[in-house]
N, C-alpha and C positions, 0 to 999 in steps of 0.2 A: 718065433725068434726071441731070445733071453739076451738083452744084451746085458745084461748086471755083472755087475764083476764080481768074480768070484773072490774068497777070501785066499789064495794064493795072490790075485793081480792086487787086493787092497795091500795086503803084505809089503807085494812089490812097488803097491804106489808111495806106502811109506818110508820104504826104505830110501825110495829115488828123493824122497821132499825132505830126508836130513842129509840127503848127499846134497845138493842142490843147495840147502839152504846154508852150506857148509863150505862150498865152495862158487856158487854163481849170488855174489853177494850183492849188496845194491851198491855197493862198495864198489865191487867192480862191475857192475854196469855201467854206475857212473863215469869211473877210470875210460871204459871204450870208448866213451865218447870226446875224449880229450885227444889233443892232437900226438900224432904218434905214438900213440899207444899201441901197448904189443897185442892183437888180436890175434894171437896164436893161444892165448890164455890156455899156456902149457900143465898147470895144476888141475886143472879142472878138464881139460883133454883127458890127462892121463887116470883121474877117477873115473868117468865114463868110459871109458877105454879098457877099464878095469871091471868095472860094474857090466859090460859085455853089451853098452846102448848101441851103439854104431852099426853091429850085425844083428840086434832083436831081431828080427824078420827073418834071417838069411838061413838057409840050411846049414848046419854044422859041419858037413863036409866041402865048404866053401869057407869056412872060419868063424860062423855065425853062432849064435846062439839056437838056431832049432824053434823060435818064438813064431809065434802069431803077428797080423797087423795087428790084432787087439791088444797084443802086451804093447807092442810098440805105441799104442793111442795111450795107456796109460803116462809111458814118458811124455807124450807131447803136451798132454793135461796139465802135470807136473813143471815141464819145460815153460810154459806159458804161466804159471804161478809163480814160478821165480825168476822169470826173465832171461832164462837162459840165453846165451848167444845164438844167434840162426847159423851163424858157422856150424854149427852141431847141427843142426837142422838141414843144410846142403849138403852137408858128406852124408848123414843118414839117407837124404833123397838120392844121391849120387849111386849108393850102394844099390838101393829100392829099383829104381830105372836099370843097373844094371844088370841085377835078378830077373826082372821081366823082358827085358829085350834082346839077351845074350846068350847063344847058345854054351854048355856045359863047357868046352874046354875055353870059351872065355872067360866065362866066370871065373874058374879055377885061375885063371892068370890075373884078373882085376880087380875081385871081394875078398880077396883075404888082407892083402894090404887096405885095402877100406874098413874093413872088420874090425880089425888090430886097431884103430887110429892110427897106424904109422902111416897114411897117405889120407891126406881132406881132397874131399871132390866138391863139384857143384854141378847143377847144371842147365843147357840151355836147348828146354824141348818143348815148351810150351809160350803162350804171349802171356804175360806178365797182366796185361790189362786183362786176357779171357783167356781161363786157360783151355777153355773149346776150341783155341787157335793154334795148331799142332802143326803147323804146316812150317819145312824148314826155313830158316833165314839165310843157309850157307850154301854151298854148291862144294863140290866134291868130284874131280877127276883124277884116274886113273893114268899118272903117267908112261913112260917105257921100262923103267925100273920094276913095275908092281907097287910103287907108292902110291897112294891116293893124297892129293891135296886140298886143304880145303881154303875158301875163299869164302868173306862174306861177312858179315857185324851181326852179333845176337847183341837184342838191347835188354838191360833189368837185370842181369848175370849176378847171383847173390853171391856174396863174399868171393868175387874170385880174388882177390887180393890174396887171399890165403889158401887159396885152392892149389892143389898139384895136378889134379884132373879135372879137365869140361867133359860132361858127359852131351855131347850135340848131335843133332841130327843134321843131315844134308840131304840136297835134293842130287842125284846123279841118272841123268840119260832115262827121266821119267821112274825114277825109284827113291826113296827116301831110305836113307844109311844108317847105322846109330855108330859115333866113335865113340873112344874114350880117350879125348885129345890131351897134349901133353899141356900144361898151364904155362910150362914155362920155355917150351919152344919157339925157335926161333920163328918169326912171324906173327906173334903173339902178342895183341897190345890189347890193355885194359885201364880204358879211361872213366874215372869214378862222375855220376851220380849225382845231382843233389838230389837227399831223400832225409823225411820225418824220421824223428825220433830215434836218431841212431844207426839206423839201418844202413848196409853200405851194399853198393849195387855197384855192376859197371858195363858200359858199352862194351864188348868184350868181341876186338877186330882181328879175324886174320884173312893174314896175307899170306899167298901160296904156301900157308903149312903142310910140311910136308907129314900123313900117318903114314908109318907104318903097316906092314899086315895083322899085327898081333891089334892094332887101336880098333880095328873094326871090327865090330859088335855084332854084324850082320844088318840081314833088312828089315827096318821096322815097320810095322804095320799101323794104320792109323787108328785101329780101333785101340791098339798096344800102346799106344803113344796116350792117346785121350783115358785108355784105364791107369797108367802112370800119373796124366796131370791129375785126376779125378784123385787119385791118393794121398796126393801132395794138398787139394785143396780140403779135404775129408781131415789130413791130423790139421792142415792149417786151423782148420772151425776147433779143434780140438786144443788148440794151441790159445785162440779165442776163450774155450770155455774156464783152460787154466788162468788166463787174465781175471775173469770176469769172478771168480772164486777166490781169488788175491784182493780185488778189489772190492768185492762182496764182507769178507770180515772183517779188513780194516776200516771199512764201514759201519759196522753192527760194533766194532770196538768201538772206535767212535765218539759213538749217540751216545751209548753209555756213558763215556766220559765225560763228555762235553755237558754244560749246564746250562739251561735257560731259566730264568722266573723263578730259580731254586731245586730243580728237578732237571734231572735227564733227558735230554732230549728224544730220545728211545722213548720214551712214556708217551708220547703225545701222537695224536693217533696218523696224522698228518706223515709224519716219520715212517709208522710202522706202515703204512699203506703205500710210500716210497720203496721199502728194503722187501712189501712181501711184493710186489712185482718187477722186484728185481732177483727172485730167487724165481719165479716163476716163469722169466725171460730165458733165465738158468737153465733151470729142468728140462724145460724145452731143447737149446741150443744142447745142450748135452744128450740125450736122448736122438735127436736127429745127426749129431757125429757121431757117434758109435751105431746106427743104423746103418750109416755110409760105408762106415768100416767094416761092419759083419760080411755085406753083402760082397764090398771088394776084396775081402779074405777068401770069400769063395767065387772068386774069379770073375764076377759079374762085372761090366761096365760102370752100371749103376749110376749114370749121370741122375737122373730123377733122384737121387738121396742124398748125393751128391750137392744139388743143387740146393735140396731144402735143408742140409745142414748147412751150408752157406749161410743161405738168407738168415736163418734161425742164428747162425752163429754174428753175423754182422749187425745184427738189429738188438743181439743182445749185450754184448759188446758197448754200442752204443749208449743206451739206454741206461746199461749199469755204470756206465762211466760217468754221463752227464748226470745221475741223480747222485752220486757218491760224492761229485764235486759241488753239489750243491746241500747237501747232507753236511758236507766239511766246511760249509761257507768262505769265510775269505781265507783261512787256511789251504782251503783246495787249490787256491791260486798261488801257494805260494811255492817254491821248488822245494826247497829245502826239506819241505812235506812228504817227499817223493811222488807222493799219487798221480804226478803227472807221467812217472816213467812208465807208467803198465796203460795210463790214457794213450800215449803216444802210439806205444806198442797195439794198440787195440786198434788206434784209426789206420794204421798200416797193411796188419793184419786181414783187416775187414778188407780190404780193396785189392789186394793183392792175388794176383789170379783171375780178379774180378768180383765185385761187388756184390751186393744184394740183387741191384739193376741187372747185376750182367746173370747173376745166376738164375732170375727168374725167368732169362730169355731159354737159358737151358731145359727149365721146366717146361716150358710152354714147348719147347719143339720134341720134348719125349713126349708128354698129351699130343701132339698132333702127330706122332709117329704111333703112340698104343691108337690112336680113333682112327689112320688108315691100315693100321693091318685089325681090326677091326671091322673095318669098312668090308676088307676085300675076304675075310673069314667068313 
């Protein structure tokens, strides 16, 4: 297994980090987080939208690009270096879930407007706390018409505020469904969230929403569902390791700057033994996402990589945050600094889906699944 990026994906990664740094400014990170602020952030849609992010993944005759999840880990690298909005981040999932759970002529009716960016989706198919937790929140029957209704609260629903699509799962008469509900149909309520750092979430209710036949996606499988959340948490660690690379230079800037006793702080060896085991936390967290990735590009499950790019990506995260803040001394504390917008985004990051804690429960029950089929070999 070679997960190196090739000098095509490095190309690719540069080019995404002067678009990104051109239009996902701190500028307007800041802006999202003021009240009423337009979170459609239509300029920076429409460059990714352009630049072909939305469908990396998808097959080209669905409206995609023809990409890899590897190309697509590149973006989310990048995405997490400049703090991109997660709105981009939900429609991209939105697309991803709907490629793995839809059969061919839904897709042909549901990824190309996801493609394009002319439609944001989101979605609600995993628990926010674990996303081992696949099991639906909503119920789904079949009326006299041939409509399916759904009923039911998904809680953690990222950006649906903006969303035109919920990509959700329902339980119906001992089967689990996958739709592609409408956002702004009638029955449809979304009540926001308090969540860190900007993030905007919502309890997202419906009442006898009626889908249509075209909304149903078919039936989802739970292994299908749990390789979906696995994907989502695989670029999230990846989305961590672009934090942690943002935060990592304007560190090593920094030292340099900054002066103590007449010299650089950089100099002093106290420093350097700070910044090299924060580049080592790095290498790591990095190396175990794109491990995740490989393996779920070839269709594997892969919770075991899954898990340890998790943990690797939440403990690095950490680590490189809190020494960066203590590297910048009382500057780290101040906002105007920014350093705290990529800390925020890291302790979110880190937990979402599920933690370090919750991923290592994941590991432990693939070791006790490899030691009994083992057992019984």
């Amino acid at each position: 297994m070679d997960v190196r990026p090739s000098a095509e994906r490095r190309e690719f990664a540069s080019m995404l980090r002067a678009l990104l740094a051109a239009e996902s400014t701190v500028g307007l990170v800041r802006g999202l987080r003021e009240p009423g602020a337009d979170r459609t952030t239509p300029a920076l849609w429409k460059a990714l939208s352009d630049a072909g992010v939305f469908g990396l993944a998808i097959a080209e005759r669905y409206g995609g690009s023809g990409g890899s999840l590897q190309d697509l880990a590149v973006f989310y690298t990048e995405a997490g270096r400049a703090l991109c909005p997660t709105t981009v981040h939900s429609s991209v999932a939105a697309a991803l879930a709907i490629d793995r759970l839809a059969p061919p002529e839904a897709k042909a009716r549901w990824l190309p407007p996801l493609t394009s960016g002319g439609v944001r989706g989101t979605t609600a198919l995993w628990s926010a706390r674990d996303a081992a937790v696949v099991s639906p929140a909503v119920s789904a029957q079949l009326d006299s018409s041939g409509a399916w209704r759904l009923t039911g609260s998904a809680d953690y629903v990222a950006d649906a505020d903006v969303a035109d699509l919920i990509v959700v799962s329902a339980a119906a008469s001992g089967r689990t469904l996958a739709f592609a509900a409408d956002a702004h149909a009638a029955g449809v309520a979304a009540e926001p969230l308090a969540m860190a750092g900007g993030h905007r979430a919502f309890t997202v209710r419906f009442d006898d929403v009626v889908a249509d036949a075209d909304a149903l996606l078919g039936e989802a499988d739970q292994a299908v569902l749990r390789r979906v959340a696995n994907t989502a948490v695989a670029m999230g660690s990846l989305d961590l390791v672009g934090v942690g690379e943002a935060v990592l230079d304007r560190t090593v800037d920094y030292t340099k700057l900054r002066h103590q006793f007449g010299r650089p702080i950089a100099s002093f060896q106290a420093a350097q033994h700070l910044i090299a085991n924060m580049h080592i936390a790095l290498a790591a967290a990095r190396l175990a996402a794109h491990s995740a990735v490989f393996w779920l590009g070839r269709g594997h499950l892969a919770s075991r990589e899954t898990a340890i790019a998790r943990m690797h990506a939440a403990a690095a995260a950490r680590l490189i945050t809190q020494d960066a803040h203590q590297l910048h001394g009382g500057m780290g504390y101040v906002t105007e600094t920014d350093l705290h917008l990529w800390s925020e985004r890291s302790r979110l990051g880190a937990t979402l889906g599920g933690g370090a804690d919750v991923a290592a429960a994941w590991l432990e029950q693939t070791l006790e699944e490899t030691l009994k089929e083992d057992a019984r070999g």
